[in-house]
VOGU-146789 format. One line per 5 residues: number of its first residue (from 0); for each residue x, y, z of N, C-alpha, C. Coordinates in pm, 1 decimal. Atoms other than C-alpha are relative to their C-alpha. Layout:
N
NUM) X:Y:Z:X:Y:Z:X:Y:Z ~ ...
//
This chain:
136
0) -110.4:61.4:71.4:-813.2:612.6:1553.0:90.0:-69.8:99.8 ~ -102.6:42.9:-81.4:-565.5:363.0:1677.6:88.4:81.0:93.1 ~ -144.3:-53.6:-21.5:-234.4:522.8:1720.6:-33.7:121.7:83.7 ~ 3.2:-123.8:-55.2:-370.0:858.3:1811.1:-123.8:71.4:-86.8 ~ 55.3:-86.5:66.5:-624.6:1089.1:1676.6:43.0:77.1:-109.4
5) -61.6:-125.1:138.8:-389.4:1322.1:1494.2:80.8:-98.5:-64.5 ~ -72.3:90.5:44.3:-199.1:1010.0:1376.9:-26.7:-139.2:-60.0 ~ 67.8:125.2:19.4:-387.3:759.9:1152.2:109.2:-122.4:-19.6 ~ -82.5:99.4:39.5:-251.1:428.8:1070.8:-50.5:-98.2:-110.7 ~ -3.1:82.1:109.1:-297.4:282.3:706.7:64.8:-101.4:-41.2
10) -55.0:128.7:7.8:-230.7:-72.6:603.7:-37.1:19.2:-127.7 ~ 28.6:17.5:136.9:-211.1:-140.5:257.0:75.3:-158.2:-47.8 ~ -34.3:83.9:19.1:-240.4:-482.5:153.2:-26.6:-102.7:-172.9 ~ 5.3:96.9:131.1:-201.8:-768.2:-189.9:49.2:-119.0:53.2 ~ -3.0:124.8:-5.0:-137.6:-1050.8:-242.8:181.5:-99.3:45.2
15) -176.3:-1.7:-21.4:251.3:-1047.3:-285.7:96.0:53.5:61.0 ~ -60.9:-116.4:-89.8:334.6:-723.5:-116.8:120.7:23.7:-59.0 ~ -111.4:-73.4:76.2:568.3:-629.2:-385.7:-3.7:49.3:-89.7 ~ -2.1:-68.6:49.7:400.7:-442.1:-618.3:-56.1:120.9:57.7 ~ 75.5:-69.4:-40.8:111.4:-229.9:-547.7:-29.8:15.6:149.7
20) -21.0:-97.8:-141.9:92.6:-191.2:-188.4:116.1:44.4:-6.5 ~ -146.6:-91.4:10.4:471.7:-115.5:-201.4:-8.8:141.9:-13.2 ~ -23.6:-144.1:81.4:430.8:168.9:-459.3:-128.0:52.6:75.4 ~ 137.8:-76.1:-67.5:91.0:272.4:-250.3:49.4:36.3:115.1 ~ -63.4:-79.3:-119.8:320.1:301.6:96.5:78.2:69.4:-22.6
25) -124.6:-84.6:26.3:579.9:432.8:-72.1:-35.6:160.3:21.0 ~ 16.1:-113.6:34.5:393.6:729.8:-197.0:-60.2:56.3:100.0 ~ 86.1:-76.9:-101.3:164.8:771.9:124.4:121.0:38.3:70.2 ~ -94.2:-93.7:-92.0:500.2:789.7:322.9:52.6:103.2:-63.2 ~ -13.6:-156.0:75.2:616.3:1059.7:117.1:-94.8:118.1:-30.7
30) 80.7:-101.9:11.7:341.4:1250.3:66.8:-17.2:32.1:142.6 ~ 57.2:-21.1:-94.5:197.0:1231.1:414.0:112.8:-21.8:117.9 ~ -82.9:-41.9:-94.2:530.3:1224.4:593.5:-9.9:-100.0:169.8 ~ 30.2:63.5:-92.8:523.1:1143.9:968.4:-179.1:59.0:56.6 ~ 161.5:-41.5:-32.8:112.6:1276.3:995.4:-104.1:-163.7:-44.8
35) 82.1:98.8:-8.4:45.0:897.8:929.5:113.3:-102.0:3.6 ~ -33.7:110.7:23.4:140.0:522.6:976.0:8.7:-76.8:-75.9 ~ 20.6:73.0:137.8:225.5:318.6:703.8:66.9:-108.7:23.6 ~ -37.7:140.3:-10.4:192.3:-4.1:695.4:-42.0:-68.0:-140.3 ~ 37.5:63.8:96.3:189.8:-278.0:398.0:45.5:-138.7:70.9
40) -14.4:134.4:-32.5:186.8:-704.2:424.4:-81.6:-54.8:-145.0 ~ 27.4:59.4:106.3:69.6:-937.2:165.1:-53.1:-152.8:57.8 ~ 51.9:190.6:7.8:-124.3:-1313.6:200.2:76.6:-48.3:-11.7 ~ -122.1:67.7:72.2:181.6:-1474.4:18.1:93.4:69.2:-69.3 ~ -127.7:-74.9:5.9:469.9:-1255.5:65.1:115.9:-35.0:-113.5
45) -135.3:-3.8:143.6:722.4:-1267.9:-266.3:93.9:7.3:121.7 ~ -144.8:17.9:-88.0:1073.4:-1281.5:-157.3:70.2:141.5:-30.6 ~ -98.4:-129.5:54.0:1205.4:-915.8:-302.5:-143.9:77.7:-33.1 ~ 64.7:-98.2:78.2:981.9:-604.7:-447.8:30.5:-3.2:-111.0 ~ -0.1:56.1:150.8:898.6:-652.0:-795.6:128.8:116.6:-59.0
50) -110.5:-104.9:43.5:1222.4:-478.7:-981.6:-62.2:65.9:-81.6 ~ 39.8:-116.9:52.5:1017.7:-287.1:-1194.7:-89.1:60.1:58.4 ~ 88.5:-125.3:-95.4:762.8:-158.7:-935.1:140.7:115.8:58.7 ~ -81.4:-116.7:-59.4:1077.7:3.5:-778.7:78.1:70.7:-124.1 ~ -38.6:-133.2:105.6:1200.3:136.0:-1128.4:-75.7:81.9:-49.1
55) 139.0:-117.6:23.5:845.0:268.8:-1201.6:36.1:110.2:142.6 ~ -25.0:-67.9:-109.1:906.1:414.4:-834.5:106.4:106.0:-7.9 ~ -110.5:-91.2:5.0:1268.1:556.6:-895.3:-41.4:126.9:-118.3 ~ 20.6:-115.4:67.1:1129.5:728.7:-1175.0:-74.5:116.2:9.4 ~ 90.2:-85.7:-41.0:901.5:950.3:-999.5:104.5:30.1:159.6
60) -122.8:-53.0:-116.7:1197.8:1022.7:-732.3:-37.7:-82.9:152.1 ~ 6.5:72.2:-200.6:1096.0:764.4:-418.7:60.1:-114.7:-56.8 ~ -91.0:110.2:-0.6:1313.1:494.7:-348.1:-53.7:-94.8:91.9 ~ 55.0:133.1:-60.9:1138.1:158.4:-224.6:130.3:-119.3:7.8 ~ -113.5:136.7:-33.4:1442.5:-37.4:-251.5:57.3:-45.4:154.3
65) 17.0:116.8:-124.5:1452.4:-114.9:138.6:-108.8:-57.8:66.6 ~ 125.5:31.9:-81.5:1132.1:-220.9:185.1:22.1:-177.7:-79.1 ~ -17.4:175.8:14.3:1080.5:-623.5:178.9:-127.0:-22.4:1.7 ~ 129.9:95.6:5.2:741.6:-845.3:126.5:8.2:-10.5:153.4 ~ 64.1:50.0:-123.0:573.2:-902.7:479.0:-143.0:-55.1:-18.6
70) 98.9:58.3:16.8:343.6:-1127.5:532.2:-102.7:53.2:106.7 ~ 95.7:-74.0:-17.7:8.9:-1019.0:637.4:-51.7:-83.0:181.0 ~ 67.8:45.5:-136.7:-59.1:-1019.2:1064.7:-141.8:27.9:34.2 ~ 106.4:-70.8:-18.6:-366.7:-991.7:1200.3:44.5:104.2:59.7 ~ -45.6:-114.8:-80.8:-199.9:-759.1:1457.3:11.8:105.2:-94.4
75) -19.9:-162.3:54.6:-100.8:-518.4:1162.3:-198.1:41.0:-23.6 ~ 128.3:-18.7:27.5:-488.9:-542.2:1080.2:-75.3:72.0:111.4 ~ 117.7:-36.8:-137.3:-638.3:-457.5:1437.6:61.8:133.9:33.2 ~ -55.0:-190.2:-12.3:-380.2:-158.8:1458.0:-22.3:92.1:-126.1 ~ 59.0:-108.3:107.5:-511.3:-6.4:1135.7:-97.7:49.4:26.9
80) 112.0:-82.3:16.2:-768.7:247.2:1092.4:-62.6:0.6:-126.1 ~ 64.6:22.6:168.8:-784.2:217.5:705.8:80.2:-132.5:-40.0 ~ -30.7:133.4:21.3:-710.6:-111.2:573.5:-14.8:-3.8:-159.5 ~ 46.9:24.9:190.9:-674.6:-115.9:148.7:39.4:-65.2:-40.0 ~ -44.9:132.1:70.8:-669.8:-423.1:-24.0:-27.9:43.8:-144.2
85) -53.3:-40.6:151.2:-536.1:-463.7:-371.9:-5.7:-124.0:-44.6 ~ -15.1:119.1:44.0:-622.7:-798.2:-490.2:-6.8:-140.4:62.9 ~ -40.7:72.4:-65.8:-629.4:-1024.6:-204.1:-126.4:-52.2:57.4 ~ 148.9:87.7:-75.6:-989.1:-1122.4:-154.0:-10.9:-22.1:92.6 ~ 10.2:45.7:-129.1:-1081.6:-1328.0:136.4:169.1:-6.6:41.4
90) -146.1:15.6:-99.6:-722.5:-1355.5:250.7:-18.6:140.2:115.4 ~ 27.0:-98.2:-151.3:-793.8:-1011.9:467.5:-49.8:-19.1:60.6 ~ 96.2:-12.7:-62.3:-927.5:-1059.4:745.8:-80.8:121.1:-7.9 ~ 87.1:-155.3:35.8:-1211.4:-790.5:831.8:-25.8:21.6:211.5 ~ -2.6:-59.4:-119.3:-1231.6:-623.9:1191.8:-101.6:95.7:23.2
95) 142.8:-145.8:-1.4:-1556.7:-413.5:1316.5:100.1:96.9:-0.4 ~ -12.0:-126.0:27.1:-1479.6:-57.2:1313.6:137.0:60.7:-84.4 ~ -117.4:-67.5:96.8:-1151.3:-37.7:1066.6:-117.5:71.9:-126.5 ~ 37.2:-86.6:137.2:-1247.8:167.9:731.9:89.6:-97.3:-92.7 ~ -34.8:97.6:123.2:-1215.8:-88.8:431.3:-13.9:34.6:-135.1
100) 46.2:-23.8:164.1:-1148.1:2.0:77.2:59.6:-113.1:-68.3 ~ -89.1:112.9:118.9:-1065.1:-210.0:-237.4:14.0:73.5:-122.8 ~ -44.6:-69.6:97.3:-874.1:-50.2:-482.1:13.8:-137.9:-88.9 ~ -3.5:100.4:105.9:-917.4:-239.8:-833.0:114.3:46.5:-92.6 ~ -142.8:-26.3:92.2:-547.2:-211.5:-985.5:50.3:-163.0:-30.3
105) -49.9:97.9:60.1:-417.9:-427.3:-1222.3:181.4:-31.5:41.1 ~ -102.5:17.5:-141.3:-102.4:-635.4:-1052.4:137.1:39.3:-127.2 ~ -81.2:-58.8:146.3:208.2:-511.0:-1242.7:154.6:-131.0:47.0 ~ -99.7:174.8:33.3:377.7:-882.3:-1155.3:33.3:-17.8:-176.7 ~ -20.2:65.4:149.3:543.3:-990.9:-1509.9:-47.3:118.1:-133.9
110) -9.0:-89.3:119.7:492.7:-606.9:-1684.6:106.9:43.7:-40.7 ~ -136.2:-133.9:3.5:715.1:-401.9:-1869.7:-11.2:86.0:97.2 ~ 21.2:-148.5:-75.0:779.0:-67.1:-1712.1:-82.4:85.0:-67.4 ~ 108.8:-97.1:53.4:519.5:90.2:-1976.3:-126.1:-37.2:25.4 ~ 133.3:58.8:-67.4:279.6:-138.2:-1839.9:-41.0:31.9:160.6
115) -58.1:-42.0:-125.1:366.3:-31.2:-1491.9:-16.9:117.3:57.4 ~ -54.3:-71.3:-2.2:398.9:290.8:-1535.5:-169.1:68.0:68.6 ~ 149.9:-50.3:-82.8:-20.1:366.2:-1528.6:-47.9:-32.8:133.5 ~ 14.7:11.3:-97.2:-32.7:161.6:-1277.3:28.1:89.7:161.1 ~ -66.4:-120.8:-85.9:189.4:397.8:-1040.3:-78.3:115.7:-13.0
120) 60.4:-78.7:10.9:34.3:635.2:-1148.0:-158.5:69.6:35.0 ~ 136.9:-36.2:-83.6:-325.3:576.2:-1023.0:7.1:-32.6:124.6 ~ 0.4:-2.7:-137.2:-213.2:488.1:-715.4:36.7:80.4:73.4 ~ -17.2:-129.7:-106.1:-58.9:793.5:-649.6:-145.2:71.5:-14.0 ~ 152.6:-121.5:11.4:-434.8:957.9:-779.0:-74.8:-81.2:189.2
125) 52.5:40.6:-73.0:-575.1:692.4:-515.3:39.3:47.8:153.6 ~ -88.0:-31.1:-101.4:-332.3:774.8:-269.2:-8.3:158.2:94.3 ~ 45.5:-122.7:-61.4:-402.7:1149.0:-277.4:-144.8:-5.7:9.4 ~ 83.2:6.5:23.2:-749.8:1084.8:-304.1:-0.3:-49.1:200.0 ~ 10.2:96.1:-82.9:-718.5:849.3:49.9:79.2:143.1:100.2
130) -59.6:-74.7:-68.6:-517.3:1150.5:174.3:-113.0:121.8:13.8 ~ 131.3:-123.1:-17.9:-812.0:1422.5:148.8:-100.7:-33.0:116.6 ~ 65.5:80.1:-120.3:-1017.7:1173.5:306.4:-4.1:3.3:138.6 ~ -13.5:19.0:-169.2:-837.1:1176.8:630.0:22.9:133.4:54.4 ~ -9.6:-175.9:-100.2:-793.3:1580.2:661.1:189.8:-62.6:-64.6
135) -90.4:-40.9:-11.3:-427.4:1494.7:572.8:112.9:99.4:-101.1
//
């Protein structure tokens, strides 16, 4: 692993970087604390986090409201170990030996919050799911 052995470093990337990776770092930094790196970026960075990804968010008690759209470096790419794209096709690059998944979540750009709400919701399943994975 990059960073360290006992210290992976996950990138989680879309298209906008203000829904679903958001609510996907959000929950890995909270769950998994400082026992991992969390990183998110986006192809074509939005200007804010979608306001109802962070009210789907507040309602499950994490607060994303200082996190901002970043646009997607290669550098964050070559310092990852797991790399999960959410929509963003060829826009990722791809790097020999990272670990590449593609989570198929629907983008919760332009939902209600009941539309929203599943969404959050499998990303925390994905999230703990991505957390077993690594021993964490």
């Amino acid at each position: 692993m990059s960073a360290s052995a006992e210290r992976p470093t996950v990138l989680f990337v879309c298209v906008h970087n203000a829904g679903r990776s958001q609510m996907a770092a959000g929950y890995l930094k909270h769950l998994a604390g400082d026992r991992v790196e969390v990183l998110s970026a986006g192809s074509e960075p939005a200007d804010l986090v979608n306001p109802v990804a962070v009210q789907a968010m507040a309602e499950v008690g994490l607060d994303v409201t200082g996190e901002r759209p970043k646009l997607l470096q290669d550098s964050a790419v070559r310092q990852a170990d797991v790399v999960i794209t959410m929509g963003c096709g060829d826009a990722c690059p791809f790097y020999p030996g990272r670990r590449y998944e593609d989570w198929e979540l629907d983008d919760p750009a332009g939902r209600p919050i009941e539309a929203v709400r599943p969404i959050r919701d499998e990303i925390e399943r994905k999230v703990r799911e991505l957390m077993a994975s690594l021993d964490l």
